[in-house]
DSSP file (Angstrom, degrees, kcal/mol; ACC not computed):
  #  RESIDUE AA STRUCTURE BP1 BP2  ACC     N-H-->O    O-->H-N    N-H-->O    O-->H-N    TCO  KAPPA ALPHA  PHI   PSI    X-CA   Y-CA   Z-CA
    1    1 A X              0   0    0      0, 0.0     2,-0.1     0, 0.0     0, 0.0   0.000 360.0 360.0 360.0 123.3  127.7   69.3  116.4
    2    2 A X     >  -     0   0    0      1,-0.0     4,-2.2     4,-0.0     5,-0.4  -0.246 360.0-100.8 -95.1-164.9  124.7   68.9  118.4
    3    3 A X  H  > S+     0   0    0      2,-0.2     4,-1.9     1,-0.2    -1,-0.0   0.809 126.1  43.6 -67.1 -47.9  121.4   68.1  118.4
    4    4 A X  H  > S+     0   0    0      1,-0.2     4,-2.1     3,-0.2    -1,-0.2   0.943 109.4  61.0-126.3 -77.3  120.3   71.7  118.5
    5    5 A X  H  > S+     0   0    0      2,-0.2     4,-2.3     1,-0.2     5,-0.2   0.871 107.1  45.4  -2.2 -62.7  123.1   72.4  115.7
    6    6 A X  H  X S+     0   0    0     -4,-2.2     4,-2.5     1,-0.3     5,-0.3   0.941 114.0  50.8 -67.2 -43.0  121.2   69.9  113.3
    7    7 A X  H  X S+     0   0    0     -4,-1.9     4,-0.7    -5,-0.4    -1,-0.3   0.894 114.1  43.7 -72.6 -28.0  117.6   71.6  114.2
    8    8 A X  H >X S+     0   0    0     -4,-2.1     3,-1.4     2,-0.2     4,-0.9   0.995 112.7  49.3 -77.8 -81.2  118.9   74.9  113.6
    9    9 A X  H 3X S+     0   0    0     -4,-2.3     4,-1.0     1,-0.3     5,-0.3   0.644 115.3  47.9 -16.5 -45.6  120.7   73.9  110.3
   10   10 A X  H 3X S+     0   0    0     -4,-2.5     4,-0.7    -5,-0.2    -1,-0.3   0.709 111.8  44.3 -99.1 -19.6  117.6   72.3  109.2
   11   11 A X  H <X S+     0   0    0     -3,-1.4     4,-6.2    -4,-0.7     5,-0.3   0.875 117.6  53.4 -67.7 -59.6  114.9   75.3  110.1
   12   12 A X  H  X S+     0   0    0     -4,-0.9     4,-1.5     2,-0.2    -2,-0.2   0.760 108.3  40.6 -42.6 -43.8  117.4   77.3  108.5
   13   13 A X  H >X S+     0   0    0     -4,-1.0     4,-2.9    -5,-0.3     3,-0.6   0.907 118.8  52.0 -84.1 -69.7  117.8   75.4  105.1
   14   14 A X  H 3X S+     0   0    0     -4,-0.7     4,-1.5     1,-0.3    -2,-0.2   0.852 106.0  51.7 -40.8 -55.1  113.6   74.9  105.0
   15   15 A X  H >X S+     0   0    0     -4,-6.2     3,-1.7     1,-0.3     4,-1.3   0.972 111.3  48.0 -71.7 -32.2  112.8   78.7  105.6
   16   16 A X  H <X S+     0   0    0     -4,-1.5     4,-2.2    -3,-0.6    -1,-0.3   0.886 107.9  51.1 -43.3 -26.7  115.2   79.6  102.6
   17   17 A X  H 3X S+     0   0    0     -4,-2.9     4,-2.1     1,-0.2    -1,-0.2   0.882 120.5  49.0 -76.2 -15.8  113.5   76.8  100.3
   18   18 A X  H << S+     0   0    0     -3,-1.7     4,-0.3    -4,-1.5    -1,-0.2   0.834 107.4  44.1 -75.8 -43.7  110.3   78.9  101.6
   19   19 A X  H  X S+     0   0    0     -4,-1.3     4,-1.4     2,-0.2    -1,-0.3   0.642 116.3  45.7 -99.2 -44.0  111.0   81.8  101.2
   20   20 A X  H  X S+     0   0    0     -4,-2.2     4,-1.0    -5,-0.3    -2,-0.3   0.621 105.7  66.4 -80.2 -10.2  112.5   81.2   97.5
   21   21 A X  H  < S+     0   0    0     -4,-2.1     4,-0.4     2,-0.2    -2,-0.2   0.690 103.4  41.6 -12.0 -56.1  109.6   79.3   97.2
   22   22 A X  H >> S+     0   0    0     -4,-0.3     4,-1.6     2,-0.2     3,-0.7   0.941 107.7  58.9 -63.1 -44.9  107.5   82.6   97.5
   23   23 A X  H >X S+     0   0    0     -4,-1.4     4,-3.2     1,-0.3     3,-1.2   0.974 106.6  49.8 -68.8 -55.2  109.7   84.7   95.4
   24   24 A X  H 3X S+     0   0    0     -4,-1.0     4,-1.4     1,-0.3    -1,-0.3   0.663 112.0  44.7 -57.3 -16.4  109.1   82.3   92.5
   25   25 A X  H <> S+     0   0    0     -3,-0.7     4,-2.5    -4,-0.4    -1,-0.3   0.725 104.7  64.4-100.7 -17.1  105.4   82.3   92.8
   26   26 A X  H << S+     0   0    0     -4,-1.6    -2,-0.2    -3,-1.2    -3,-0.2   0.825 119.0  28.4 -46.5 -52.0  105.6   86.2   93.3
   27   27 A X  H  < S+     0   0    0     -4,-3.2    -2,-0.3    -5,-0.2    -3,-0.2   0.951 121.8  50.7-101.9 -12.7  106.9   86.1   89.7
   28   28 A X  H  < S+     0   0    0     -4,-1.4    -2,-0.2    -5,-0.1    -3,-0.1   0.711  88.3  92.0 -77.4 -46.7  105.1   82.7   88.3
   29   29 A X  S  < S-     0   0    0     -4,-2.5     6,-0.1     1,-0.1     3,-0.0  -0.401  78.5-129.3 -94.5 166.6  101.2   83.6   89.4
   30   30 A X  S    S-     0   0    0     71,-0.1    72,-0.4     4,-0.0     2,-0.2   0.877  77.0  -2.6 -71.0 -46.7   99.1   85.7   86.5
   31   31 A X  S  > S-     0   0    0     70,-0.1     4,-1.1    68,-0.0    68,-0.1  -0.605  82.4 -87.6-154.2 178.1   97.7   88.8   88.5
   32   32 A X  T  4 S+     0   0    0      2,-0.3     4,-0.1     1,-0.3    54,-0.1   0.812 121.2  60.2 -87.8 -40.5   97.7   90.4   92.3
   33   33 A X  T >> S+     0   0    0      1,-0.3     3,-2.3     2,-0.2     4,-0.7   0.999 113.3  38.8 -69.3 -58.6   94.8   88.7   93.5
   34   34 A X  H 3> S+     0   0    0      1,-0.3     4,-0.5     2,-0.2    -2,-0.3   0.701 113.2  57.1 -50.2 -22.3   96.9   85.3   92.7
   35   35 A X  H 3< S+     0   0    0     -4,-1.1    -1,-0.3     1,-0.2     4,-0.2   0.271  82.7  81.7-108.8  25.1  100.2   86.9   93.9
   36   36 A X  H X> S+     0   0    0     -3,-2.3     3,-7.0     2,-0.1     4,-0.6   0.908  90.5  54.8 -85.5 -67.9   98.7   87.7   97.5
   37   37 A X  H >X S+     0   0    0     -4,-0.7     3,-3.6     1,-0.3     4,-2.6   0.747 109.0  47.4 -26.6 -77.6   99.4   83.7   98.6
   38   38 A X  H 3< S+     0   0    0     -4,-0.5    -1,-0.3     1,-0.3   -12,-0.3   0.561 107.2  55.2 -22.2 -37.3  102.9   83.8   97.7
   39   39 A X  H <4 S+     0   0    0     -3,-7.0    -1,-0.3    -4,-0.2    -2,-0.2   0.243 125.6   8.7-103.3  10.6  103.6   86.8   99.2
   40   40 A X  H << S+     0   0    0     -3,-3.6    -2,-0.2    -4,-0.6     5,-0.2   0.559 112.1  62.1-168.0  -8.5  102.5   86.1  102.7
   41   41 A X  S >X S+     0   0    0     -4,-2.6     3,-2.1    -5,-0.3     4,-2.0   0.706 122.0  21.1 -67.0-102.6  101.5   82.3  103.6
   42   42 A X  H 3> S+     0   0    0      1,-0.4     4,-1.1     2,-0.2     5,-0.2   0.680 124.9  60.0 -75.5 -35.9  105.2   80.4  102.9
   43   43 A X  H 34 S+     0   0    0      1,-0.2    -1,-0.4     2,-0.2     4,-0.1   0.461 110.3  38.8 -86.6  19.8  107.2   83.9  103.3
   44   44 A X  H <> S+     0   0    0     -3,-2.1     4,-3.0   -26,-0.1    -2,-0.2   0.347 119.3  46.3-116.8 -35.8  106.0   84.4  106.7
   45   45 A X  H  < S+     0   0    0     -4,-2.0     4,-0.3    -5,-0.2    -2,-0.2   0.808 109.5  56.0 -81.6   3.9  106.3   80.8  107.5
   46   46 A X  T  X S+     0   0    0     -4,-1.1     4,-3.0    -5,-0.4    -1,-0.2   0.935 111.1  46.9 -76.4 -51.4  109.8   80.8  105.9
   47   47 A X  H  > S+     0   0    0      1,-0.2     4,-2.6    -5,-0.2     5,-0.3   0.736 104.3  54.0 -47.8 -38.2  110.5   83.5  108.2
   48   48 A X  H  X S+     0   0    0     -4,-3.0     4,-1.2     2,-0.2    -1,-0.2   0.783 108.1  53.9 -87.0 -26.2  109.1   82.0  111.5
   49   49 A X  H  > S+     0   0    0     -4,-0.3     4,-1.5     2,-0.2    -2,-0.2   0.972 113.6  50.5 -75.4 -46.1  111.6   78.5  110.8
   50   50 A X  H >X S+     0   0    0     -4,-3.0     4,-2.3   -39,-0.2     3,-0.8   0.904 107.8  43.6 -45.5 -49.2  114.3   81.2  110.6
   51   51 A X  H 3X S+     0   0    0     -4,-2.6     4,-1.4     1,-0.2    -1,-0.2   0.923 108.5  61.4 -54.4 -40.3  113.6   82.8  113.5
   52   52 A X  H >X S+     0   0    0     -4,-1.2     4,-2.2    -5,-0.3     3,-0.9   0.944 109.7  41.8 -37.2 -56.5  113.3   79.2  115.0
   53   53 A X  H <X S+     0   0    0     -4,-1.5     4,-1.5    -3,-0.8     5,-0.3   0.989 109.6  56.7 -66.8 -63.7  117.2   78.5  114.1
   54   54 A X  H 3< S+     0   0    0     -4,-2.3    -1,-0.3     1,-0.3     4,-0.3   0.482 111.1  40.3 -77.6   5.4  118.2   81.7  115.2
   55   55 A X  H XX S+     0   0    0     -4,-1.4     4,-1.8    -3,-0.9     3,-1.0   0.810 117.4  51.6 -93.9 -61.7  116.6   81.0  118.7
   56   56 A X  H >< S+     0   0    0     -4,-2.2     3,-1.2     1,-0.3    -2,-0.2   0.908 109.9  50.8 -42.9 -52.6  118.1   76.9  118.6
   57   57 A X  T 3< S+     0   0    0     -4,-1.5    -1,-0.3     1,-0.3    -2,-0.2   0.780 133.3   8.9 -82.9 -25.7  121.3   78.3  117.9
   58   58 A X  T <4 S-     0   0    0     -3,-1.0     2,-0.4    -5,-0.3    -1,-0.3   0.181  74.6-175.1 -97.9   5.5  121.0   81.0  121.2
   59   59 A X    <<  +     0   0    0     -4,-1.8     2,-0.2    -3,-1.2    -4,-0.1  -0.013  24.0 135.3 -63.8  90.0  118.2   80.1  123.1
   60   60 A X     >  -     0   0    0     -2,-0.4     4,-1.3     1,-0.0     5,-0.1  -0.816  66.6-114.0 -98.6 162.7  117.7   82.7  125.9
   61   61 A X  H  > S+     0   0    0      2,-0.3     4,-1.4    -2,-0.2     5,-0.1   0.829 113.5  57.1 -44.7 -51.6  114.8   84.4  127.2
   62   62 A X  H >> S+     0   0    0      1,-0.2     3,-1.3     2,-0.2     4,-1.1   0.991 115.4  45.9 -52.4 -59.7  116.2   88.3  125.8
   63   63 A X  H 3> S+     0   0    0      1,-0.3     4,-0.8    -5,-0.2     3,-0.5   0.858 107.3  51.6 -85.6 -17.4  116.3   86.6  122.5
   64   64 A X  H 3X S+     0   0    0     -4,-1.3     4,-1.8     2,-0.2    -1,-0.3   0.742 107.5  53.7 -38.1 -32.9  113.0   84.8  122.5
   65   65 A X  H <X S+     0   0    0     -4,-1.4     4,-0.8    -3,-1.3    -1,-0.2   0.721 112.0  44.4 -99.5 -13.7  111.2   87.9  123.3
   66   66 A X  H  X S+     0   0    0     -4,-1.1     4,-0.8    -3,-0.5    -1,-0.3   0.494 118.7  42.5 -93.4   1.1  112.7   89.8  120.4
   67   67 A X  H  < S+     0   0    0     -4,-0.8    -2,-0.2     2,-0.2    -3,-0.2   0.822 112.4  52.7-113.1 -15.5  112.2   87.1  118.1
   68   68 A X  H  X S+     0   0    0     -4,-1.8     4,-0.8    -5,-0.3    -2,-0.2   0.800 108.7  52.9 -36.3 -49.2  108.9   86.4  119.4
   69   69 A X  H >X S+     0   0    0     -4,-0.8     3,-2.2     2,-0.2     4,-1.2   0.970 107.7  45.7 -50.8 -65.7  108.3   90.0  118.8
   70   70 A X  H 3< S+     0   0    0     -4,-0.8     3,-0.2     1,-0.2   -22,-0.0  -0.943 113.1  60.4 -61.1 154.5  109.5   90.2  114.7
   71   71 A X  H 34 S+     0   0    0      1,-0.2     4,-0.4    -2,-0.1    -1,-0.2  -0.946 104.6  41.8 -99.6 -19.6  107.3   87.0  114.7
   72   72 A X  H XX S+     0   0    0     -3,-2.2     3,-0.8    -4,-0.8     4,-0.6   0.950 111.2  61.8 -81.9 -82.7  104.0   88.8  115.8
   73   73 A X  H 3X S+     0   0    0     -4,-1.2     4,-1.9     1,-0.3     5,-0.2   0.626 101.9  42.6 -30.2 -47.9  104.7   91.5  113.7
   74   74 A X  H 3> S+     0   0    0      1,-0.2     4,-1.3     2,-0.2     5,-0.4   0.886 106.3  60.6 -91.0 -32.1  104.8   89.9  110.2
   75   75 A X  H <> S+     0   0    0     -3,-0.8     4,-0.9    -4,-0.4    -2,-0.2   0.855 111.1  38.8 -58.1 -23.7  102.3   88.2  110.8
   76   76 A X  H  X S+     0   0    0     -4,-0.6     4,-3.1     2,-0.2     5,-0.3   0.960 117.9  45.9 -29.3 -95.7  100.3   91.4  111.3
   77   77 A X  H  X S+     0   0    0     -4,-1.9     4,-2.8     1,-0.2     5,-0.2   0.719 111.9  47.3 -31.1 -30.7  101.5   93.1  109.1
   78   78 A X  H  X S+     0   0    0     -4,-1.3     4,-1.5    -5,-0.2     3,-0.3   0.982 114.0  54.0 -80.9 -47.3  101.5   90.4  106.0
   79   79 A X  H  X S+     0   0    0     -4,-0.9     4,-2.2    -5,-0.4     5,-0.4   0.985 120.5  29.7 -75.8 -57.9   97.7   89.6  107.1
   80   80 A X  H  X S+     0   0    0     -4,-3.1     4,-2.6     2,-0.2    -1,-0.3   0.894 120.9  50.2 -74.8 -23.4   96.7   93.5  106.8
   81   81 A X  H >X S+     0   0    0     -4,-2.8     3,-1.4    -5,-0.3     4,-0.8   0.931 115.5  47.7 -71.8 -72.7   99.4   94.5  103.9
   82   82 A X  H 3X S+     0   0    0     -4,-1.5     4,-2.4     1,-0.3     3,-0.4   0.591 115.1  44.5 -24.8 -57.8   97.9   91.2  101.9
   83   83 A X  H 3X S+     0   0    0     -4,-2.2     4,-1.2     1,-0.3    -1,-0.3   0.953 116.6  48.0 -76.7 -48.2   94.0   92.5  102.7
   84   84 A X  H <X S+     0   0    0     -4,-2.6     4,-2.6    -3,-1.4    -1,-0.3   0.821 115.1  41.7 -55.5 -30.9   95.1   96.4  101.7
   85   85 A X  H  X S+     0   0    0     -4,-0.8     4,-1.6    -3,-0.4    -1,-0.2   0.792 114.2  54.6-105.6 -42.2   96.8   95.4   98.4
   86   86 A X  H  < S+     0   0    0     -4,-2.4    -1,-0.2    -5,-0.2    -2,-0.2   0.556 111.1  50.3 -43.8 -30.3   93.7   92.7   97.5
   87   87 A X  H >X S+     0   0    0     -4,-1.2     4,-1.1    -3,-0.3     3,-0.9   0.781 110.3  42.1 -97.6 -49.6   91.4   95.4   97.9
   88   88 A X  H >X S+     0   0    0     -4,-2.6     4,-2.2     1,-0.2     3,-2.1   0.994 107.0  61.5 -80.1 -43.2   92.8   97.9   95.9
   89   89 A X  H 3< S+     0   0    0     -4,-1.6    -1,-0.2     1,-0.2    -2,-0.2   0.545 106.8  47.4   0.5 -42.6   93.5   95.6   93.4
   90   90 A X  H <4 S+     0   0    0     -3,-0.9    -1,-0.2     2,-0.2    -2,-0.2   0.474 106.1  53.9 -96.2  -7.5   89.8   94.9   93.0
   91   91 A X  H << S+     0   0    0     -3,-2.1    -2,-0.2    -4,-1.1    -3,-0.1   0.620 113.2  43.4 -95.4 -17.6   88.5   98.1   93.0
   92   92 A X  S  < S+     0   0    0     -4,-2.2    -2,-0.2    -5,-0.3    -3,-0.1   0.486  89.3 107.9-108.1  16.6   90.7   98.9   90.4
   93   93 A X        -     0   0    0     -5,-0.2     2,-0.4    -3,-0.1     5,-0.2  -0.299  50.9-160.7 -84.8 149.1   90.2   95.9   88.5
   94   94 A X  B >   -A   97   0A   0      3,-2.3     3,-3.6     1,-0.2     5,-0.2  -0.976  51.4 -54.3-130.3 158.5   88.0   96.1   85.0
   95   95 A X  T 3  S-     0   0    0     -2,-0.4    -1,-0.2     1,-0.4     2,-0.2   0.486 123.0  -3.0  13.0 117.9   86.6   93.0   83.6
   96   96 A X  T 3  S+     0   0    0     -3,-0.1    -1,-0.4     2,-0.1     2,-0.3   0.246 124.0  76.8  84.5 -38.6   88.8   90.1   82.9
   97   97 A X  B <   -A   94   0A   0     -3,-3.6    -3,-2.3    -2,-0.2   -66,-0.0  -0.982  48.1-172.8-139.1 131.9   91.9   92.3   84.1
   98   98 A X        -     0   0    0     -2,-0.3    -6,-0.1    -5,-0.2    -1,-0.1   0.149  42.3-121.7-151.8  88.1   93.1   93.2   86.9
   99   99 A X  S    S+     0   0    0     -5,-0.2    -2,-0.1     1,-0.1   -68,-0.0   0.625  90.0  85.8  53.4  39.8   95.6   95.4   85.8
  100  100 A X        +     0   0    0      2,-0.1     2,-0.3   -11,-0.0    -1,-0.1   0.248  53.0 120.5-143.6   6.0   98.8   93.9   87.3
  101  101 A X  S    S-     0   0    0      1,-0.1     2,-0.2   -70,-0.0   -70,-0.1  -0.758  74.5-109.7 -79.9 131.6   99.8   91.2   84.5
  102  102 A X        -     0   0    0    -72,-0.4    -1,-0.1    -2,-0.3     3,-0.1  -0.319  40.3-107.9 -68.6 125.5  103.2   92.0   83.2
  103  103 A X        -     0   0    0     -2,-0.2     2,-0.3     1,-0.1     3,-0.1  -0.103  36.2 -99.4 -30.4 168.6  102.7   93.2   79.6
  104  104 A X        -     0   0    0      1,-0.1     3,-0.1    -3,-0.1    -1,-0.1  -0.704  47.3 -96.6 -98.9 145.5  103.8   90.9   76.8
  105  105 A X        -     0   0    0     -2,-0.3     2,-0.5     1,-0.1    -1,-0.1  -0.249  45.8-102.9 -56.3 144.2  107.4   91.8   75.4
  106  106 A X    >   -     0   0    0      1,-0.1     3,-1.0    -3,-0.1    -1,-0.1  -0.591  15.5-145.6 -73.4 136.2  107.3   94.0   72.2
  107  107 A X  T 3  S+     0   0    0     -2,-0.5    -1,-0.1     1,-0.2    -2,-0.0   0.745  92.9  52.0 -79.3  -9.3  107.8   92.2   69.6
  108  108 A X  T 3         0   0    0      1,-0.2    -1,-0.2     0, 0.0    -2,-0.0   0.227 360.0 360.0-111.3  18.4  109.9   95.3   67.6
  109  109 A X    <         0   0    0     -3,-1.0    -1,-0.2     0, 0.0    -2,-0.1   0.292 360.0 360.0 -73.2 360.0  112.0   95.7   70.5
């Protein structure tokens, strides 16, 4: 195993913890505005240590420029899906709520 092996392995293991990191705070935080972080700081940067490994473990130029691509792209994309989903979210918010806290169980269920 080499050097390049271990860094891969270890990008690899980190963007999962990251990335299930996110998921859990996706379902943990109260309301949308709270659940924006979760969903796009640690899951894009879970994503960029994967892409990392999958470059150690191949590193050519052809794959650099495609993972270099998918790496531009979500970050776009998360920054402008994050802004769109934040926005409606507050415009459709009323006082106190806004409207994206899971319901409380019925209790005569």
């Amino acid at each position: 195993m080499t050097a390049l092996d271990v860094a891969a392995a270890a990008c690899l293991l980190l963007g999962a913890a990251l990335a299930f990191v996110a998921g859990v705070g996706m379902v943990r935080f109260p309301g949308t505005l709270s659940r924006m972080h979760p969903a796009t700081k640690p899951q894009v940067l879970g994503l960029h240590l994967i892409l990392l490994a999958m470059w150690l473990r191949r590193p050519t130029w052809a794959i650099a420029g495609t993972l270099a691509l998918v790496a531009v792209f979500q970050v776009v994309t998360a920054a402008v899906a994050a802004y769109m989903v934040g926005r409606a979210a507050y415009r459709a918010r009323s006082p106190g709520d806004d409207g994206t806290a899971v319901p409380p169980a019925d209790p005569r269920a």
